[in-house]
Phi, psi and omega in degrees: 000122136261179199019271173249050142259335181277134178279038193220138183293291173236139151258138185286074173323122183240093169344151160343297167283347180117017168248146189274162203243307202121170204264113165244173158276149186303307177293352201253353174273327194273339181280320202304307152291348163290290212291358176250040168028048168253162146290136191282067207245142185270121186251010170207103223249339187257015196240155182237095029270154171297143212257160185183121154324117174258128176203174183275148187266331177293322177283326193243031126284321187306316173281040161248301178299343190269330185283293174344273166342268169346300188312301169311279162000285173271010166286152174251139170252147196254103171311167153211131183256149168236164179203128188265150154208170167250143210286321184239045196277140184305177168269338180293322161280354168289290165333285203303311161279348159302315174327295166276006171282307175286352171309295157350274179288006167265326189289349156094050147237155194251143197265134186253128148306088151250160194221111192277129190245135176258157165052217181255034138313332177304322171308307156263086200257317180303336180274339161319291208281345163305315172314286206305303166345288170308325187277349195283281172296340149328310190218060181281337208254355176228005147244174179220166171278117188264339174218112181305143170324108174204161193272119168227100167093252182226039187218156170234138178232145169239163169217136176257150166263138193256164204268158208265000000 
């Protein structure tokens, strides 16, 4: 709230600079900001007497919205890539999807492993686990397991992390 929206007899007043003024009445707080042609703004409204500021308000949405903005900026969003393999997958297809797993975890996304069993593959899920196991050690040095290797449905799934 600012100016003649706060709803208070008296307030603790802090300056322009960050100093404290002291317990005023709300109206002798508010000429106090007209007259150095600033804004009154209650920055602690649940406080007794409630505390309230003299500043420009306007200057400090604007750096409040640019720290946001910024804030935004430099966050990472962390994808999940999936790689499909097979319970009876060649080594040359093996390589080529290992491949994009460690790409994947350097570019600092974590990765879901699977491994789709057709038919009466399913019967034999350890070699499904066996798979996952190998791409596990492969690229033990740039991950950590954020979800072990496990059978859901007709899919055995891992999910890798890339290490911090």
């Amino acid at each position: 709230m600012i100016n003649d929206e706060i709803r208070a007899k008296e307030v603790r007043l802090v300056g322009a600079e960050g100093e404290q003024i002291g317990i005023t009445p709300f109206r002798e707080a508010l000429q106090m900001a007209i007259d150095l042609n600033l804004d009154l703004v209650n920055v602690a409204p649940t406080a007794k007497p409630p505390v309230c500021r003299i500043m420009d308000y306007g200057k400090f949405r604007y750096e409040q919205q640019k720290k946001e903005k910024e804030a935004r900026k430099n966050q990472k969003i962390v994808d999940v890539k999936e790689v499909w393999f097979r319970a009876n997958i060649d080594e040359h297809d093996f390589q080529t999807k290992l491949r994009n797993v460690l790409k994947f975890l350097k570019d600092g996304d974590k990765v879901k492993c699977s491994v789709r069993f057709r038919g009466r593959e399913i019967a034999h899920s350890d070699i499904g686990k066996k798979v996952l196991d190998r791409v596990l050690q492969e690229a033990t040095e740039l991950c950590s397991v954020e979800r072990a290797a496990k059978l859901e449905g007709r899919s055995m799934i891992m999910i890798l992390a890339p290490k911090a």
